[in-house]
N, CA, C and O atoms as a Tripos MOL2 file, in Angstrom:
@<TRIPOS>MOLECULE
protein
  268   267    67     0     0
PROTEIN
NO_CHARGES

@<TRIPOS>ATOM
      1 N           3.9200   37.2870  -17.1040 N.3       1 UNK1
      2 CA          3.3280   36.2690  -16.2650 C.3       1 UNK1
      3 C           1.9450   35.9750  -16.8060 C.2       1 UNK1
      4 O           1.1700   36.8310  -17.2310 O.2       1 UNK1
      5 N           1.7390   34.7780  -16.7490 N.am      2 UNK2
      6 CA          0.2250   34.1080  -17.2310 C.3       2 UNK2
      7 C          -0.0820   33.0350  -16.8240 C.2       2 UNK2
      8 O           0.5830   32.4480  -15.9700 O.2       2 UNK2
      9 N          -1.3240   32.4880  -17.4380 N.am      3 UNK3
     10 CA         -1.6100   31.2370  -16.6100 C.3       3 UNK3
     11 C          -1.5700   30.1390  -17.6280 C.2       3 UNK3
     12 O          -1.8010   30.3710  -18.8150 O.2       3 UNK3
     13 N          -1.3610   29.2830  -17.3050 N.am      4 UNK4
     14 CA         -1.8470   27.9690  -18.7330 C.3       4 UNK4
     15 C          -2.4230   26.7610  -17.8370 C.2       4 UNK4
     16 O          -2.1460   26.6010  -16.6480 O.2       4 UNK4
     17 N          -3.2830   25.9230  -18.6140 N.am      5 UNK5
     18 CA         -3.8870   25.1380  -18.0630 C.3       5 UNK5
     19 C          -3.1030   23.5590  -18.1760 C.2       5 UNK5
     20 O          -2.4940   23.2550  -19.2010 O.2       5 UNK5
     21 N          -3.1950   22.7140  -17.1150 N.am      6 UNK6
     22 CA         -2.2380   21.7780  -17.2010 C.3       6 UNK6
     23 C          -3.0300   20.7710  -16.8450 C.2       6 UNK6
     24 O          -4.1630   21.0310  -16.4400 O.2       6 UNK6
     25 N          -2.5870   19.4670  -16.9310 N.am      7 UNK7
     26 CA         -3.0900   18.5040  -16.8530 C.3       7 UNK7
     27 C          -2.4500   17.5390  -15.3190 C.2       7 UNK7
     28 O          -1.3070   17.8130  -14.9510 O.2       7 UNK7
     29 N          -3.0420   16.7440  -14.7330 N.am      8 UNK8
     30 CA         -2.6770   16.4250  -13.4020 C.3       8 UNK8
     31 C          -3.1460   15.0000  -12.9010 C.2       8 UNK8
     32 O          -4.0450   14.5450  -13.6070 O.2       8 UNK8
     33 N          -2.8100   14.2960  -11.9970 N.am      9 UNK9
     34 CA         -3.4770   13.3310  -11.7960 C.3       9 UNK9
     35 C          -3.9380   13.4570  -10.3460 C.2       9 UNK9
     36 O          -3.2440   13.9480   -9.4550 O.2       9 UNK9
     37 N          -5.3970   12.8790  -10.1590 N.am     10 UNK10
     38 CA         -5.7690   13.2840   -8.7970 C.3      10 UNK10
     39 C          -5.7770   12.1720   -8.1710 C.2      10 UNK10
     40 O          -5.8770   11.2230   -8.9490 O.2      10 UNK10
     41 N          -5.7040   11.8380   -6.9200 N.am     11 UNK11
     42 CA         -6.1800   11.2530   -6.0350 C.3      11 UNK11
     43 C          -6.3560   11.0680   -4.4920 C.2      11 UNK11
     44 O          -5.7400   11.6500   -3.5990 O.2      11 UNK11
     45 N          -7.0730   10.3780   -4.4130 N.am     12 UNK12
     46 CA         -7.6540   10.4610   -2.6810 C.3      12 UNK12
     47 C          -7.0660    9.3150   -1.9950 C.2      12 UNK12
     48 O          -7.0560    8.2110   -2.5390 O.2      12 UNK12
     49 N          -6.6210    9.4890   -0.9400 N.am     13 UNK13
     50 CA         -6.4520    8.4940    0.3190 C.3      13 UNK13
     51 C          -7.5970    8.2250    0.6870 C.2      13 UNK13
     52 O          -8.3600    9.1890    0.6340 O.2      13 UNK13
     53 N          -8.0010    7.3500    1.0210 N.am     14 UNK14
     54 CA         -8.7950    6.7900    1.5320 C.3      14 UNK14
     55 C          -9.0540    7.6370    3.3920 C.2      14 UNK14
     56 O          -9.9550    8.3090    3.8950 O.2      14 UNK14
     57 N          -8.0050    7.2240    3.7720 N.am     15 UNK15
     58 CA         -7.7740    7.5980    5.1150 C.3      15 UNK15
     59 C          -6.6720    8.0430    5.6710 C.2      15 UNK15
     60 O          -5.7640    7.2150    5.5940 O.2      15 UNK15
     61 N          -6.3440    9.1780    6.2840 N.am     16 UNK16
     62 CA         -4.9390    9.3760    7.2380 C.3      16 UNK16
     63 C          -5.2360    9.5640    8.5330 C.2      16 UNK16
     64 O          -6.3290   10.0900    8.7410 O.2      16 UNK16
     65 N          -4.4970    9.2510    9.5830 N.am     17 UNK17
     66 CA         -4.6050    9.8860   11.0350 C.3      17 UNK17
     67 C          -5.2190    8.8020   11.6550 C.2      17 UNK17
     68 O          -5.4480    7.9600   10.7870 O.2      17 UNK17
     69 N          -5.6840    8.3370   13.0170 N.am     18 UNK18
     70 CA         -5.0820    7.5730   13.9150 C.3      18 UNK18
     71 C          -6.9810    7.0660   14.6680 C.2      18 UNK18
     72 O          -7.3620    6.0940   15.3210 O.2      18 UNK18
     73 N          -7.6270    8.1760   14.1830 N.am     19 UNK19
     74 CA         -9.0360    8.0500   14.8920 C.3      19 UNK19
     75 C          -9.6280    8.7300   16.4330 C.2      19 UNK19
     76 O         -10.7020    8.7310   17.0340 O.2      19 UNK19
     77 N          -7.9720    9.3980   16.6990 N.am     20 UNK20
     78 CA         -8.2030    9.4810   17.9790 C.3      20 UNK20
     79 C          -8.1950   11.2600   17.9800 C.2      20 UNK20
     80 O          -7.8200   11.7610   16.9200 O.2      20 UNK20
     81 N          -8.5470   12.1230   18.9900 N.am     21 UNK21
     82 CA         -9.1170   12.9420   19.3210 C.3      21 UNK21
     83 C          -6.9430   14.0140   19.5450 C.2      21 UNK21
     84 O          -5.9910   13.9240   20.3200 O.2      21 UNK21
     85 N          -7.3450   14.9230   18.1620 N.am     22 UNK22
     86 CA         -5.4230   15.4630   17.8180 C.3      22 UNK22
     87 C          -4.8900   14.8630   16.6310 C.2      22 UNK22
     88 O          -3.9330   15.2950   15.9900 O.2      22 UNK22
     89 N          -5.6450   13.7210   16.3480 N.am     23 UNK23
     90 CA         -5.2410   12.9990   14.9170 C.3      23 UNK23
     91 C          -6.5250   12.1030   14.1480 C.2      23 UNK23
     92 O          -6.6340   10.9300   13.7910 O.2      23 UNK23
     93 N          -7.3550   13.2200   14.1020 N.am     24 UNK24
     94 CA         -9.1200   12.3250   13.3820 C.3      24 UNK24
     95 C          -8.9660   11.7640   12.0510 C.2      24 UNK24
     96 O          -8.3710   12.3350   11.1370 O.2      24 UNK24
     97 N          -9.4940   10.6820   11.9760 N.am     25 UNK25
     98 CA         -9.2820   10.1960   10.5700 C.3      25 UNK25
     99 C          -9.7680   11.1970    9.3430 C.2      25 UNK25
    100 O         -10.8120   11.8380    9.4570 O.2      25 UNK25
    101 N          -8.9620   11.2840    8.1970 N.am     26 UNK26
    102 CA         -9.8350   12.3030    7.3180 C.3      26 UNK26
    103 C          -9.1360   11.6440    5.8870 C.2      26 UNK26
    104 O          -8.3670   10.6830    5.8650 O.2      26 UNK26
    105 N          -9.5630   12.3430    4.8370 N.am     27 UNK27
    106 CA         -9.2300   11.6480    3.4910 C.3      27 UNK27
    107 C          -8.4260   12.9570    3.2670 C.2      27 UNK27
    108 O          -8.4390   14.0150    3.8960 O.2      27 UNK27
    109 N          -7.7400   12.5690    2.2040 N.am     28 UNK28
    110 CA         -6.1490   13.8450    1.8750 C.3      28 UNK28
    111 C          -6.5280   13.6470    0.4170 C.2      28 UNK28
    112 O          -7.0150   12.6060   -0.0240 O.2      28 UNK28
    113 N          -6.2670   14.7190   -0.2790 N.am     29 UNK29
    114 CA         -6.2910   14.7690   -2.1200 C.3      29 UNK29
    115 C          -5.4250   15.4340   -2.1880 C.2      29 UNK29
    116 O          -5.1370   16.5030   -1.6500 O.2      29 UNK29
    117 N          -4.4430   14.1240   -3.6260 N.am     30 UNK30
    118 CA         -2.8400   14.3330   -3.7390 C.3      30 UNK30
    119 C          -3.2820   14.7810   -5.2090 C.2      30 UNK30
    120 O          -4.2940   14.2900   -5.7100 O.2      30 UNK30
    121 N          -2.4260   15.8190   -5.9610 N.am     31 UNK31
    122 CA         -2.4230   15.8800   -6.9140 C.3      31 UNK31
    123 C          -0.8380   15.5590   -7.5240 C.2      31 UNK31
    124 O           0.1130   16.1400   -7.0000 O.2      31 UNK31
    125 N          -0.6660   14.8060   -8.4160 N.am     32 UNK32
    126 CA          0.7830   14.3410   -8.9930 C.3      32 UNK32
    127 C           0.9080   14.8170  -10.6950 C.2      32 UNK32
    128 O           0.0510   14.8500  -11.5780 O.2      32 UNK32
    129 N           2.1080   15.0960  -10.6990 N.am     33 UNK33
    130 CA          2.4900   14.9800  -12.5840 C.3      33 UNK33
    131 C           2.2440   13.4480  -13.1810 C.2      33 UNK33
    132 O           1.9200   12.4370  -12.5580 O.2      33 UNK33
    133 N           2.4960   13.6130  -14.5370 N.am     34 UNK34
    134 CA          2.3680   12.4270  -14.8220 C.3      34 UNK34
    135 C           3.5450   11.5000  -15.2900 C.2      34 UNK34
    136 O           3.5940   10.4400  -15.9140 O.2      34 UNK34
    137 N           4.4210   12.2950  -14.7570 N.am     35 UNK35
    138 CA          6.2300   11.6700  -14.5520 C.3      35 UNK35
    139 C           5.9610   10.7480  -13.0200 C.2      35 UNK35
    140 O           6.7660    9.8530  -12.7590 O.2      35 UNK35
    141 N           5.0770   10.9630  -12.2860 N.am     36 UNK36
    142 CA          5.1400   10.0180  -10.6770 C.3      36 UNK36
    143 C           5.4410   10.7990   -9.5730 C.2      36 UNK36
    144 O           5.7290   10.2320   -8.5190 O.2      36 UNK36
    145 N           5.4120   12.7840   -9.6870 N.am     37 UNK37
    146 CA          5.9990   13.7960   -8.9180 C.3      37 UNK37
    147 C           4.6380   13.7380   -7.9490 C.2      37 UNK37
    148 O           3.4450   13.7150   -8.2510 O.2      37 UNK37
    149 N           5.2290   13.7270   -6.8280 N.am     38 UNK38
    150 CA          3.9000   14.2760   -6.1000 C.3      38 UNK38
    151 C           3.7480   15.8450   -5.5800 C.2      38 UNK38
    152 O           4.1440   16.2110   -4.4730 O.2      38 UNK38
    153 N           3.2400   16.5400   -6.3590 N.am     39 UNK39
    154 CA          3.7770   17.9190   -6.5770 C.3      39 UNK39
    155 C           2.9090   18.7760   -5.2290 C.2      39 UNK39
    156 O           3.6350   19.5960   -4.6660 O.2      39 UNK39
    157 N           1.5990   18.6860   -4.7170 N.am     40 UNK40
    158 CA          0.9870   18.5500   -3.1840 C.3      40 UNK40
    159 C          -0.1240   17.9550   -2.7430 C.2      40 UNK40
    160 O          -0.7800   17.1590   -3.4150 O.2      40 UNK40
    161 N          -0.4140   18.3430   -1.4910 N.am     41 UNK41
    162 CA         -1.8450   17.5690   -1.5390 C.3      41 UNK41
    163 C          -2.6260   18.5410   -0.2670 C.2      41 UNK41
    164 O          -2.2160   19.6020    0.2050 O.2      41 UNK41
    165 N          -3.6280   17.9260    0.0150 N.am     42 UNK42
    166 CA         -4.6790   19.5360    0.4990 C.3      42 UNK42
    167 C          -4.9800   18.3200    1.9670 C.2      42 UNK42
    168 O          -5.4250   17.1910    1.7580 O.2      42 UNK42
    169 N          -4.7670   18.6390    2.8470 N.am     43 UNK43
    170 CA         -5.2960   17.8690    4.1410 C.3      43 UNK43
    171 C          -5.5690   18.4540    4.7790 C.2      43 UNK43
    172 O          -4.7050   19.0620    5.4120 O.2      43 UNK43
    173 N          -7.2330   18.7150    5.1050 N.am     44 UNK44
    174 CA         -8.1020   19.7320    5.9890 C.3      44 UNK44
    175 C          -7.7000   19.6110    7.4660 C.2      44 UNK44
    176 O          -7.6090   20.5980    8.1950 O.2      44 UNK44
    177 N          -7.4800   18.4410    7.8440 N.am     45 UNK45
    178 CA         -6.7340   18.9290    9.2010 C.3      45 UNK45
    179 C          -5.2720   19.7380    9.1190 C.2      45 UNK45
    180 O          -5.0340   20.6130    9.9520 O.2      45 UNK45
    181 N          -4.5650   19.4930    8.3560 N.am     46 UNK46
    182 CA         -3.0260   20.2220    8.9620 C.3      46 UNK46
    183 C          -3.8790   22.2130    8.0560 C.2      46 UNK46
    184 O          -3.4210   23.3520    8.1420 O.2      46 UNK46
    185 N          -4.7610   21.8550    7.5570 N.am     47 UNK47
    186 CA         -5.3630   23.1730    7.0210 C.3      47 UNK47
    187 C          -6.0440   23.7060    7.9130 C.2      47 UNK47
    188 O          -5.9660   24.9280    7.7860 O.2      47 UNK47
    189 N          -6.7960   23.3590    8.9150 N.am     48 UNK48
    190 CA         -7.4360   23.4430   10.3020 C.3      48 UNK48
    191 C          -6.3580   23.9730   11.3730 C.2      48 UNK48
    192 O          -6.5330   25.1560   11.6660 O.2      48 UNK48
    193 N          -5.3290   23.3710   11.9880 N.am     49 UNK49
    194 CA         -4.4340   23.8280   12.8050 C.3      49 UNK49
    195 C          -3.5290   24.5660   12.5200 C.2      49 UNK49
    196 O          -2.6050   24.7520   13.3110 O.2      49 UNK49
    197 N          -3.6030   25.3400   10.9580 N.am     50 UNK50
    198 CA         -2.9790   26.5290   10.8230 C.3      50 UNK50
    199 C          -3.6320   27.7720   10.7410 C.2      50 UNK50
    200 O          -3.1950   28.8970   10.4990 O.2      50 UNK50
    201 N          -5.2950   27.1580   11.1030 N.am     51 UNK51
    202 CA         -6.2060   28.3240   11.0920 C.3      51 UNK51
    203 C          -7.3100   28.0040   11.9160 C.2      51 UNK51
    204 O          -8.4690   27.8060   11.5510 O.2      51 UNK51
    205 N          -6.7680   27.9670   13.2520 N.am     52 UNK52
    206 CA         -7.4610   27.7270   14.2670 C.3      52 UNK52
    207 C          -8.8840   28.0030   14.4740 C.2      52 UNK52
    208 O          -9.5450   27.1570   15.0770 O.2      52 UNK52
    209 N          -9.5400   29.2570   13.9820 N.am     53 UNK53
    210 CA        -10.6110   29.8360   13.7730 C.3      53 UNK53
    211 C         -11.3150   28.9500   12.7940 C.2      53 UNK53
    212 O         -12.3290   28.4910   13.3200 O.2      53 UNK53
    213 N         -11.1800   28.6180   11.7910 N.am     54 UNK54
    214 CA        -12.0300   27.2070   10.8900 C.3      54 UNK54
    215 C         -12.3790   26.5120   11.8290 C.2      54 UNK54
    216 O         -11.7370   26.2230   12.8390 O.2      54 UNK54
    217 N         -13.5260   26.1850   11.4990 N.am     55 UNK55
    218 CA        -14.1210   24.9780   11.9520 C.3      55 UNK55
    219 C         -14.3930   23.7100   10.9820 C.2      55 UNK55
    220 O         -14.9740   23.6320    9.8990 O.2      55 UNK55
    221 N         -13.8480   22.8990   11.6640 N.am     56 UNK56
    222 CA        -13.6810   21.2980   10.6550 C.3      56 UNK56
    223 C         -14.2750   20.4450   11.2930 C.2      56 UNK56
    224 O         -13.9000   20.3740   12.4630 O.2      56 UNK56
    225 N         -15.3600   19.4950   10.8900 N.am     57 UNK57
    226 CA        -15.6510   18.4160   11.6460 C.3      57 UNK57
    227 C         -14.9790   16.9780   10.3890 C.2      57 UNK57
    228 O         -14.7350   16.9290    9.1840 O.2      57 UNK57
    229 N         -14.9090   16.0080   11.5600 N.am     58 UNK58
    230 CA        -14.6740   14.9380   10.3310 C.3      58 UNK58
    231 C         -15.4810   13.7540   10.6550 C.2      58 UNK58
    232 O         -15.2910   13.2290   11.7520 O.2      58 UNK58
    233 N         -16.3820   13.2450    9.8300 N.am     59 UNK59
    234 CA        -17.5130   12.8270   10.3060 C.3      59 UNK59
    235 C         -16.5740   10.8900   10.3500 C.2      59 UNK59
    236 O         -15.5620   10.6080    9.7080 O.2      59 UNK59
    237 N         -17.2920    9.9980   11.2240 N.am     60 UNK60
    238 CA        -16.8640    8.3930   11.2660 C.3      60 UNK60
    239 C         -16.3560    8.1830    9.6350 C.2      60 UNK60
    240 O         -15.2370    7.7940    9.3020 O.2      60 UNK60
    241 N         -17.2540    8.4720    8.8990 N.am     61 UNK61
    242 CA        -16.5430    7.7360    7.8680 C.3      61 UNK61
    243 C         -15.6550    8.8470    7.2160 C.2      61 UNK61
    244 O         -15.8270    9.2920    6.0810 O.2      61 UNK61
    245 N         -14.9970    9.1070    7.8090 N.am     62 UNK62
    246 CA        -13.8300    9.8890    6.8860 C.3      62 UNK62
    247 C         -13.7250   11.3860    6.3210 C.2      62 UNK62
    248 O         -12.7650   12.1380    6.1540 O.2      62 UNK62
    249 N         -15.1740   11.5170    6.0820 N.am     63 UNK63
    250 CA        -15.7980   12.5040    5.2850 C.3      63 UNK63
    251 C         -15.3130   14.1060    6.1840 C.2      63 UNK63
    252 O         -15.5590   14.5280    7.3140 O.2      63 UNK63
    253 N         -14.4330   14.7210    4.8650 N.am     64 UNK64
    254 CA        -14.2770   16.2710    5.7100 C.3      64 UNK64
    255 C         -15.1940   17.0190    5.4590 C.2      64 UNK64
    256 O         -15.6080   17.0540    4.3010 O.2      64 UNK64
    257 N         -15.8940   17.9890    6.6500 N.am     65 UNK65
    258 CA        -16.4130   19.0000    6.1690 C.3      65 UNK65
    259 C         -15.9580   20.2150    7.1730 C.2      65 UNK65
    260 O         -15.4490   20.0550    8.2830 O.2      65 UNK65
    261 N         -16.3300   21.7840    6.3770 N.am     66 UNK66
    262 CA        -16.0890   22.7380    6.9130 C.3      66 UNK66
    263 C         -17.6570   23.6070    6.9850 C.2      66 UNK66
    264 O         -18.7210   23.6650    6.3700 O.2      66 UNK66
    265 N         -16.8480   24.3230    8.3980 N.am     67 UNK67
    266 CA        -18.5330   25.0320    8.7920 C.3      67 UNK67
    267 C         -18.3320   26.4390    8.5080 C.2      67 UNK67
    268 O         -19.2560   27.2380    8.6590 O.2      67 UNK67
@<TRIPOS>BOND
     1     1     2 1
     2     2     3 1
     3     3     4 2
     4     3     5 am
     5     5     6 1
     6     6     7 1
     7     7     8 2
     8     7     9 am
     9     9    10 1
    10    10    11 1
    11    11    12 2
    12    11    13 am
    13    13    14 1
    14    14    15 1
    15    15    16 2
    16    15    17 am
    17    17    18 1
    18    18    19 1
    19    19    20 2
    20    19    21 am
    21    21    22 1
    22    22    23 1
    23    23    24 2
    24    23    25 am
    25    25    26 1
    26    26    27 1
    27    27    28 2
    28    27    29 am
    29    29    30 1
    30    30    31 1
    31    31    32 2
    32    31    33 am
    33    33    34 1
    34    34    35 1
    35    35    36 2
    36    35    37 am
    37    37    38 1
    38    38    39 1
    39    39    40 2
    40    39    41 am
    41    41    42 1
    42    42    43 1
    43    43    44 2
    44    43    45 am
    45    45    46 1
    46    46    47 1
    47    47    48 2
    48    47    49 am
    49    49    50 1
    50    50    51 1
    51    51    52 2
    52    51    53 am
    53    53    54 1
    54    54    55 1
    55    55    56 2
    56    55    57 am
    57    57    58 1
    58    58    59 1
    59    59    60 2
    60    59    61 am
    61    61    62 1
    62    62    63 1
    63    63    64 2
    64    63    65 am
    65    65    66 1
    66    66    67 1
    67    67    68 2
    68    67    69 am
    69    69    70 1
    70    70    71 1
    71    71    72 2
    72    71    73 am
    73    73    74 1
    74    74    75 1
    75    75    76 2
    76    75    77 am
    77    77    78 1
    78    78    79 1
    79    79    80 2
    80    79    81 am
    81    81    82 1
    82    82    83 1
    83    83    84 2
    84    83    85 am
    85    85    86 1
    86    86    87 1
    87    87    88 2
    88    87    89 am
    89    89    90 1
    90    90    91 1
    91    91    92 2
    92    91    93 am
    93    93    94 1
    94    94    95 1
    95    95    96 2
    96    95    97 am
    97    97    98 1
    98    98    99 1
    99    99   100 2
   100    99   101 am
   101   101   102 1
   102   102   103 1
   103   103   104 2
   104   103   105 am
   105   105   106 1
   106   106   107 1
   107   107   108 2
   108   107   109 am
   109   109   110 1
   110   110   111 1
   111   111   112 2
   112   111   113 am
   113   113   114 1
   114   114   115 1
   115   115   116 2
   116   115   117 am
   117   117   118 1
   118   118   119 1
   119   119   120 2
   120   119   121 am
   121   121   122 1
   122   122   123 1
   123   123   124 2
   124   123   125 am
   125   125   126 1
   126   126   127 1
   127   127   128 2
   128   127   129 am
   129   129   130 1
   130   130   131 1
   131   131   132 2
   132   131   133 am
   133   133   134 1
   134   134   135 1
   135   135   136 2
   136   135   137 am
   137   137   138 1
   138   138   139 1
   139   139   140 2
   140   139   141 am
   141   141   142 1
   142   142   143 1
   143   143   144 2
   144   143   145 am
   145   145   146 1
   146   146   147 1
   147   147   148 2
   148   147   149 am
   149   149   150 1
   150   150   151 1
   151   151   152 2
   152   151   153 am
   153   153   154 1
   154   154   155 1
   155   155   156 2
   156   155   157 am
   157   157   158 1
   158   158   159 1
   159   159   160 2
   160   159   161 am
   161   161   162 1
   162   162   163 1
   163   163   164 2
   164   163   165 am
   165   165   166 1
   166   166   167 1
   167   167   168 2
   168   167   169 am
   169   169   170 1
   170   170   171 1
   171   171   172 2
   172   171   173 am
   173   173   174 1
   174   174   175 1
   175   175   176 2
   176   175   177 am
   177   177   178 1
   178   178   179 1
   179   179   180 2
   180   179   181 am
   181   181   182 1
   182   182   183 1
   183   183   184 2
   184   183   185 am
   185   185   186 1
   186   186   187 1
   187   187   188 2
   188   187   189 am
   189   189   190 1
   190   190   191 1
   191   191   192 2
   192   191   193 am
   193   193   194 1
   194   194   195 1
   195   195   196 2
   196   195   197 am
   197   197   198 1
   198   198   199 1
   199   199   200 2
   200   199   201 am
   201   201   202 1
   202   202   203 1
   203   203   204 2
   204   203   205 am
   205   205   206 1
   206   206   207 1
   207   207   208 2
   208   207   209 am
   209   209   210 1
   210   210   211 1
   211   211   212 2
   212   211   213 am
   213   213   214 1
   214   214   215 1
   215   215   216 2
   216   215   217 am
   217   217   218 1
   218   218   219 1
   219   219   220 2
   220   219   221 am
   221   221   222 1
   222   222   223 1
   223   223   224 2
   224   223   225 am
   225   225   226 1
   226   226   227 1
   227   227   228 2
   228   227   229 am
   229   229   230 1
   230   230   231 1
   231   231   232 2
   232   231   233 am
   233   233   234 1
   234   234   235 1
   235   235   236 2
   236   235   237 am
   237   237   238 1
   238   238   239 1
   239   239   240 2
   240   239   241 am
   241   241   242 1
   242   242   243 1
   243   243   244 2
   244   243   245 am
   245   245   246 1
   246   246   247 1
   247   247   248 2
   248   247   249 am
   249   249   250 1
   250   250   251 1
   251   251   252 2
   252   251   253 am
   253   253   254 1
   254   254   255 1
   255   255   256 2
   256   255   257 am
   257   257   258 1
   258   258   259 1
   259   259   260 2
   260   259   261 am
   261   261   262 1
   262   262   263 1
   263   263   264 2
   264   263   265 am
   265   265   266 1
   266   266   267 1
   267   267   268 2
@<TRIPOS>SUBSTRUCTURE
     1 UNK1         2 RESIDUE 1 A UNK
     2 UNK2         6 RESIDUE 1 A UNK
     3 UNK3        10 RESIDUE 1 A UNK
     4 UNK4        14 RESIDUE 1 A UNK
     5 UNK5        18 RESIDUE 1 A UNK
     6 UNK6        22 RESIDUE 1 A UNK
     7 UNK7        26 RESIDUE 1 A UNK
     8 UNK8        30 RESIDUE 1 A UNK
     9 UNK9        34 RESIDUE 1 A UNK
    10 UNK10       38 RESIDUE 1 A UNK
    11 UNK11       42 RESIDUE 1 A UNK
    12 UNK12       46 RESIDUE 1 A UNK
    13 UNK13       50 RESIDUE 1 A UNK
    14 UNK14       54 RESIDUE 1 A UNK
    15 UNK15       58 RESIDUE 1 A UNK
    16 UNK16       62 RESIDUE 1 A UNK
    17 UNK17       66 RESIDUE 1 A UNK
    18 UNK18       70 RESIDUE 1 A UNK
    19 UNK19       74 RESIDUE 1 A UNK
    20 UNK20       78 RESIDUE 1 A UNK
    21 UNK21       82 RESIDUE 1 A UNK
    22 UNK22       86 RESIDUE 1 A UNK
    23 UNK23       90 RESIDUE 1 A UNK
    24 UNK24       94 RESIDUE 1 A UNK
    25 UNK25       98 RESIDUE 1 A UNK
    26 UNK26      102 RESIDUE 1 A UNK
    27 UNK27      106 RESIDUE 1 A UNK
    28 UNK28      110 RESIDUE 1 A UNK
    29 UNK29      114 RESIDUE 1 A UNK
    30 UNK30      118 RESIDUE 1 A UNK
    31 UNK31      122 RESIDUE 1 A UNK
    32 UNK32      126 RESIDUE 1 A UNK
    33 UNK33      130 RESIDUE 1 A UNK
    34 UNK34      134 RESIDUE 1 A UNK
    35 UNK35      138 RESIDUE 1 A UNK
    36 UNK36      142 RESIDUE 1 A UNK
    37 UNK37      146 RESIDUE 1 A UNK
    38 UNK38      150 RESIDUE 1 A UNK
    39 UNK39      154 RESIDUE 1 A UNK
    40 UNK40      158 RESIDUE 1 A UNK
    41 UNK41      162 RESIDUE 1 A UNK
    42 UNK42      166 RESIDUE 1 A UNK
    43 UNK43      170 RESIDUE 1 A UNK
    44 UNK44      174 RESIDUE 1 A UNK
    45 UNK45      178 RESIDUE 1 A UNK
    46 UNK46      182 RESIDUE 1 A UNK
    47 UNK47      186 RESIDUE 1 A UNK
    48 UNK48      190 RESIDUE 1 A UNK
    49 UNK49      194 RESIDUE 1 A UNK
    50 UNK50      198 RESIDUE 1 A UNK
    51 UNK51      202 RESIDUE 1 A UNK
    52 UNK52      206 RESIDUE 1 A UNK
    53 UNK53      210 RESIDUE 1 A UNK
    54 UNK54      214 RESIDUE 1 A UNK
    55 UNK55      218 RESIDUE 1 A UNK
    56 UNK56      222 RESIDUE 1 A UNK
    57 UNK57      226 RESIDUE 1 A UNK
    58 UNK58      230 RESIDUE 1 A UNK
    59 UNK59      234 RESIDUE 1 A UNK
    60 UNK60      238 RESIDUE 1 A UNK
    61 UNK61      242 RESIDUE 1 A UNK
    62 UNK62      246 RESIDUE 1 A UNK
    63 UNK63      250 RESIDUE 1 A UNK
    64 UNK64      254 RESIDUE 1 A UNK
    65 UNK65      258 RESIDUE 1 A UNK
    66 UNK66      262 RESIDUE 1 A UNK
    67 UNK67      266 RESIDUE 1 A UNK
């Protein structure tokens, strides 16, 4: 077992979720192959409600942060 370094394509949503208070707007970063796979992506809220103890704010414009 080892590691090798790979190449990826990143990108950001702009916005997901609804604005409302259970679904706050936040930005998601997808990482994909470069075949068109969307292989995952990191979204601090569904990362938040599996770890209740984090604290996440998500500020009006989108912006995630953790405390």
């Amino acid at each position: 077992m080892g590691a090798e370094v790979v190449q990826l394509i990143k990108t950001e949503l702009l916005r997901r979720g609804k604005g409302i208070e259970g679904s706050p707007l936040r930005i998601i970063t997808q990482y994909w192959s470069f075949e068109g796979e969307l292989l995952f992506e990191n979204d601090p809220w569904k990362d938040h409600l599996e770890d209740p103890n984090s604290e996440l704010t998500i500020s009006e414009n989108g912006t995630n942060k953790r405390g």
